[in-house]
KOLFISE-728991 format. One record per residue (C-alpha): residue number from 1; chain; z, x, y. Coordinates in steps of 0.05 Angstrom, whole numbers. Example, Ala and Ser with C-alpha at 12.3 -4.5 7.8 and 13.67 -1.06 7.14 Angstrom:
2
ATOM   resi   chain       c3       c1       c2
ATOM      1       A      156      246      -90
ATOM      2       A      143      273      -21
END
This chain:
312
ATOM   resi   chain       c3       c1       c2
ATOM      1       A     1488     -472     -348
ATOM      2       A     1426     -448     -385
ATOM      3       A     1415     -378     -386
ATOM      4       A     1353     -378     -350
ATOM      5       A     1385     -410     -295
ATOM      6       A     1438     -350     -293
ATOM      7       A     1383     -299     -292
ATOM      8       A     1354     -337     -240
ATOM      9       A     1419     -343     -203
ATOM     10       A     1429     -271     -204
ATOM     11       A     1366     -247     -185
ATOM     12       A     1367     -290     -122
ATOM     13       A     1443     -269     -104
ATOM     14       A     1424     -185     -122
ATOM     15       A     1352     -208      -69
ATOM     16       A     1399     -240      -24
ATOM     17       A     1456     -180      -20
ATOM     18       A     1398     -126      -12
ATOM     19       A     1356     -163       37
ATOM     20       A     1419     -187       76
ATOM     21       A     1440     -114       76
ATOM     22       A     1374      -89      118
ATOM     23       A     1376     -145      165
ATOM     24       A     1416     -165      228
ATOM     25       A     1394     -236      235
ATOM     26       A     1425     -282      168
ATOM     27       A     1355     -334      186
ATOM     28       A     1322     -286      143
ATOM     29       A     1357     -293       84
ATOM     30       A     1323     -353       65
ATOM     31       A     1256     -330       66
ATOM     32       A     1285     -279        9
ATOM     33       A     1304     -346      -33
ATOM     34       A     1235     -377      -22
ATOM     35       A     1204     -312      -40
ATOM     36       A     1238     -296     -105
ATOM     37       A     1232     -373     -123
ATOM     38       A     1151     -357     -125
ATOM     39       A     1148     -412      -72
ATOM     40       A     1101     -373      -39
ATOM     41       A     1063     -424        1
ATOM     42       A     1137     -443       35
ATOM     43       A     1161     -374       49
ATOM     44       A     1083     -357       90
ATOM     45       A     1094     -418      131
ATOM     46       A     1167     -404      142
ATOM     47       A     1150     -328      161
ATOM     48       A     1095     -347      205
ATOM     49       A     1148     -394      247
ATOM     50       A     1193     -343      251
ATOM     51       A     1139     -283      284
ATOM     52       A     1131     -337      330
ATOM     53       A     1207     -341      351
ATOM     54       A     1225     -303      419
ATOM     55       A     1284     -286      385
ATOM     56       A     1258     -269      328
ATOM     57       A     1180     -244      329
ATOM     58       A     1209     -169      348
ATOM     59       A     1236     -158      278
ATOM     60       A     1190     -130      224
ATOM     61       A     1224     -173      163
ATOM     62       A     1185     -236      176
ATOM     63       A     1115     -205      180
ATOM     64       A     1130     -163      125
ATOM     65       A     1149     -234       77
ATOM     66       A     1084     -263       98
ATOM     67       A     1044     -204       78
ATOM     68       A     1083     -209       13
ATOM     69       A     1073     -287        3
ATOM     70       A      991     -281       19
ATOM     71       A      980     -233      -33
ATOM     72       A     1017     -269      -89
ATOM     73       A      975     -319      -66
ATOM     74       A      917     -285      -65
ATOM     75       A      930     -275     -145
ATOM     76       A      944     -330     -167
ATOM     77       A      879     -375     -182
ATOM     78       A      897     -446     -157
ATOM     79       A      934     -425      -91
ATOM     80       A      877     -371      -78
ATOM     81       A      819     -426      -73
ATOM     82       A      870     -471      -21
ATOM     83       A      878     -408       19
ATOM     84       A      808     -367       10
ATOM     85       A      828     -314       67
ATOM     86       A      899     -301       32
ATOM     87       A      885     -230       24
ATOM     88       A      861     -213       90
ATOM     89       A      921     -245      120
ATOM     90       A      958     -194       78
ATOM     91       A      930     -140      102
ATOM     92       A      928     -165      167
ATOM     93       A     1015     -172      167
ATOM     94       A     1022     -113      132
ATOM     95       A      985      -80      189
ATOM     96       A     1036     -125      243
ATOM     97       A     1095     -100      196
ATOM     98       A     1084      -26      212
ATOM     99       A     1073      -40      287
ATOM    100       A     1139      -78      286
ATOM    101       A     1175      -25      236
ATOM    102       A     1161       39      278
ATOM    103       A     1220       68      250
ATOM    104       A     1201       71      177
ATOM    105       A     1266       25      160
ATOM    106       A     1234       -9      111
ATOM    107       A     1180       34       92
ATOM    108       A     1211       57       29
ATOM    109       A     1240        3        5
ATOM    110       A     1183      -35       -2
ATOM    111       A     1141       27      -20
ATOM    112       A     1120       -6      -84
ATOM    113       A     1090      -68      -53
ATOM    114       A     1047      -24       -3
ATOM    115       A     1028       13      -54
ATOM    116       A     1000      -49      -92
ATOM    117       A      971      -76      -28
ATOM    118       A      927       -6      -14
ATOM    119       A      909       -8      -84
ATOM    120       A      881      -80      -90
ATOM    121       A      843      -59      -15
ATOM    122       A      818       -1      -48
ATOM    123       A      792      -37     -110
ATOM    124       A      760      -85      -60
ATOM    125       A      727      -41      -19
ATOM    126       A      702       -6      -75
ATOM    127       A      669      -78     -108
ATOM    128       A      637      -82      -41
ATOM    129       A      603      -13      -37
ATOM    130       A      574      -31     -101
ATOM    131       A      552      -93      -79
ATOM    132       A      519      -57      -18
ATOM    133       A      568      -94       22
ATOM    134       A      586      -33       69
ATOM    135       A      613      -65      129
ATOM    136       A      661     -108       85
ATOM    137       A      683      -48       51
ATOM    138       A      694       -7      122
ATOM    139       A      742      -71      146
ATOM    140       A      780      -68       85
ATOM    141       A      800        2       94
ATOM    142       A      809       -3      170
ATOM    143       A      866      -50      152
ATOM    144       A      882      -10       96
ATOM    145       A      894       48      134
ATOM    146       A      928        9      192
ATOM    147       A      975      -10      150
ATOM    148       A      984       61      112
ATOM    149       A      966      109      164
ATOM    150       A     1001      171      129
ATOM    151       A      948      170       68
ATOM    152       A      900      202       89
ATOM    153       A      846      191       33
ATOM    154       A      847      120       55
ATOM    155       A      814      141      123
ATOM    156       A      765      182       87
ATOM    157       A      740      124       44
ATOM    158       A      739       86      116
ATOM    159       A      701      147      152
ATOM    160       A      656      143       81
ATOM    161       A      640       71       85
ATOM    162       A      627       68      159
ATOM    163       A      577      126      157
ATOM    164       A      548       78       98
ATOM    165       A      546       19      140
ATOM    166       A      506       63      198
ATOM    167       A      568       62      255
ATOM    168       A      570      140      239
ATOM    169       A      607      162      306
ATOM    170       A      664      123      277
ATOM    171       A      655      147      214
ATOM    172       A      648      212      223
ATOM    173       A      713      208      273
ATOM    174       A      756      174      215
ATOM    175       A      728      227      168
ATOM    176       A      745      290      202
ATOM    177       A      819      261      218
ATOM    178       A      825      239      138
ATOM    179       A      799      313      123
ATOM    180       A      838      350      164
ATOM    181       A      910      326      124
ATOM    182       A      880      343       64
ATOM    183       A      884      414       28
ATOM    184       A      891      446      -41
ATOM    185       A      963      424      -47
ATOM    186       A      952      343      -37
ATOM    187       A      955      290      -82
ATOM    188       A      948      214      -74
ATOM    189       A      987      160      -97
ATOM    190       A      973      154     -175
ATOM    191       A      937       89     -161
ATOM    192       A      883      121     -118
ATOM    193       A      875      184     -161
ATOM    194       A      818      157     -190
ATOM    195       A      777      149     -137
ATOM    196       A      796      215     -103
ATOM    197       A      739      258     -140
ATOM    198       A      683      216     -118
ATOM    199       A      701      210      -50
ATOM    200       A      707      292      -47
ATOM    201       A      629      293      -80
ATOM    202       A      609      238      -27
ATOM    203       A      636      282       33
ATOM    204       A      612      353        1
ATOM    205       A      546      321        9
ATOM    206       A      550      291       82
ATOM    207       A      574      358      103
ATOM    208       A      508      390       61
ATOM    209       A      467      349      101
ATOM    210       A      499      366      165
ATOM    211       A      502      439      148
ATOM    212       A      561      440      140
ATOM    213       A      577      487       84
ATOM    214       A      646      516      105
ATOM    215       A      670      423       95
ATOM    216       A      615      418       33
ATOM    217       A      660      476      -10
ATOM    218       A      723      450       10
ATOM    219       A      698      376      -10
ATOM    220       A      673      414      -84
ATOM    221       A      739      448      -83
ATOM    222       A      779      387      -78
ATOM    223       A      729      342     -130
ATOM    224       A      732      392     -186
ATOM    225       A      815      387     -169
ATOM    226       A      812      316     -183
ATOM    227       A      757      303     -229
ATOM    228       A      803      303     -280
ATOM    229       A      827      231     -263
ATOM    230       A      757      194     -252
ATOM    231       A      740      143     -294
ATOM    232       A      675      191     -311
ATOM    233       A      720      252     -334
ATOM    234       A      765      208     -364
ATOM    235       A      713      169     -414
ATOM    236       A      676      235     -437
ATOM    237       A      746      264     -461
ATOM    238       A      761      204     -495
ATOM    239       A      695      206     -530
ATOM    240       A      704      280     -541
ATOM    241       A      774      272     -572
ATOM    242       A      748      209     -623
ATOM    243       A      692      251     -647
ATOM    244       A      744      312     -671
ATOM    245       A      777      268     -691
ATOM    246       A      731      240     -745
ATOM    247       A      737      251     -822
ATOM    248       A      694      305     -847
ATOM    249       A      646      291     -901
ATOM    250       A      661      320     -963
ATOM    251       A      603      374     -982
ATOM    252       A      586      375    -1057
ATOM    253       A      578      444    -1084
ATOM    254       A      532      453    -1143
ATOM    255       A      539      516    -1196
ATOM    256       A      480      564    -1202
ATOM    257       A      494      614    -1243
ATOM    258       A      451      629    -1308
ATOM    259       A      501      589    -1353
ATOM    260       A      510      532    -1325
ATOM    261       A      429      519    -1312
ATOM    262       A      425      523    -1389
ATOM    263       A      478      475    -1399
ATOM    264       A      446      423    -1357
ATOM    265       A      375      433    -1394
ATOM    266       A      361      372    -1436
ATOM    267       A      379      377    -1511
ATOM    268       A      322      362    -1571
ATOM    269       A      348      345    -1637
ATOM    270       A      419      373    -1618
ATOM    271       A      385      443    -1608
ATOM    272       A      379      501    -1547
ATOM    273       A      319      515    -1529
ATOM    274       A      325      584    -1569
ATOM    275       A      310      552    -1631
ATOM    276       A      280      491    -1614
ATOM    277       A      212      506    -1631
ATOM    278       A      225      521    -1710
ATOM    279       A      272      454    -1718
ATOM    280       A      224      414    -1685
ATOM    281       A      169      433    -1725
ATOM    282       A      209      423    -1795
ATOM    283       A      237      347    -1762
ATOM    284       A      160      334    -1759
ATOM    285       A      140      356    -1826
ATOM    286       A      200      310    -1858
ATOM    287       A      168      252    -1816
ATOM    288       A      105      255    -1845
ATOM    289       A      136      266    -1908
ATOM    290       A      178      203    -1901
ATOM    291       A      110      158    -1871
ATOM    292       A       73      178    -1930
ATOM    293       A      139      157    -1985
ATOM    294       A      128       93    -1946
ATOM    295       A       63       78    -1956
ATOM    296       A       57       88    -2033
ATOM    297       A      128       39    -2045
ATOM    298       A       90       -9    -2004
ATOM    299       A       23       -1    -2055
ATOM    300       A       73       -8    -2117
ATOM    301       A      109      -66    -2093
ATOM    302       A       44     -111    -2075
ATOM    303       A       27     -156    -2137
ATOM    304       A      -44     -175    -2180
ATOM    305       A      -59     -240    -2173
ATOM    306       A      -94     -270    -2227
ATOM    307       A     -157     -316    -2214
ATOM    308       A     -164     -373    -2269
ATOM    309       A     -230     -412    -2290
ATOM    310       A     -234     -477    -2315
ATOM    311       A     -296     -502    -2357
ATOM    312       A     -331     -563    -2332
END
């Protein structure tokens, strides 16, 4: 057997044995296979059968598998265009998950997928306030926060967006219930850190303009707690920390002392300047003396030439 057909092997049999372990009903078991298989498409369409089983549509497990199966659809490229609303059926069975799993059975063993799933719906929302897309963003985080009702930043990005997209009595409502869970000592998830400084700015203002000033210093409060982790912060320490960072330029010193200016004063005839006046009078004497030596060896050396007659 090739070894990636062990690994594969044990993955499904450790899936099966875990899965298997949380569940009363063995039917389930196979959406686990179809699931860790990445046969995404099969495991949706088998989940969706099975919340609409009498016997079976009270247990959170299958609504839970779709959820899973949409998003992995909704990232991968090809699948994504055959199923265009795969992420809001995501959110949409996460949401039916929690109604089924009023316990919290499950909650924590499949904290790292909701986790993912508020991020992306975060990260979503977020593209659509930028796109001036407000009432898109304020669904996304209504099934964000159905779906995660204990984070309460969530529902203050929803109470944020709503007032954005003018249906302020709900807004307003969703932000004062966010607002009210959060205090000096909380912290969100690590993947919505970042966000957490802008949306404390963005409510510091709405209470400003409601007068409001007992909500706008709490909301300054709690945006110069996390400012540290905005993208904003983040980029100016970066550019801070490359700048010290940087190789200093090496500064040339030059000597000024007495000394060393005469030293760097431009020799004549080998001499200092103390004495250069004398020697360069005697080097011009002996130049003339040598111009004129010249000119009477040339007058020697030039020959008479003779001019002859002849008679006719």
């Amino acid at each position: 057997m090739k070894l990636r057909s062990i690994y594969t092997l044990i993955l499904l049999l450790l899936a099966f044995s875990y899965v298997s372990s949380q569940t009363i009903n063995k039917k389930f078991d196979k959406l686990v296979f179809l699931y860790i298989d990445e046969k995404y498409e099969k495991c949706a369409k088998l989940g969706l059968n099975y919340t609409e089983d009498d016997q079976l549509r009270r247990d959170p497990i299958p609504y839970l598998y779709v959820s899973m199966s949409f998003f992995e659809i909704a990232k991968t490229q090809s699948l994504s265009e055959k199923y265009p609303d795969a992420f809001k059926n995501s959110l949409k069975y996460a949401y039916k998950y929690r109604k089924k799993d009023k316990d919290e059975i499950y909650v924590q063993k499949y904290h790292g997928f909701l986790v993912a799933l508020k991020d992306s719906a975060n990260r979503l929302a977020q593209y659509y306030i930028q796109q001036e897309s407000y009432r898109k963003a304020a669904s996304t985080y209504k099934y964000a926060v159905r779906f995660a009702p204990d984070d309460p930043l969530i529902q203050v990005l929803q109470g944020l967006a709503e007032i954005k997209a003018r249906n302020v009595g709900e807004g307003e409502r969703n932000l004062n219930l966010g607002m009210e869970r959060i205090d000096e000592n909380y912290l969100p998830d690590k993947e919505l850190l970042w966000v957490a400084s802008s949306a404390m700015t963005e409510y510091a203002a709405y209470m400003d303009s409601k007068g409001d000033y007992s909500g706008k210093r709490k909301g300054q409060k709690l945006a110069e707690k996390f400012k540290k982790y905005s993208p904003e912060e983040i980029e100016r320490l970066k550019k801070l920390e490359q700048e010290r960072n940087k190789p200093k330029k090496e500064v040339k010193k030059f000597e000024t002392d007495k000394q060393t200016v005469e030293n760097q004063k431009p020799k004549i005839l080998g001499t200092t300047e103390s004495n250069q006046g004398n020697e360069g009078a005697k080097g011009a004497k002996k130049e003339l003396e040598r111009i004129e030596q010249e000119e009477k060896n040339n007058k020697k050396s030039k020959r008479e030439v003779k001019t002859f007659q002849s008679d006719d």
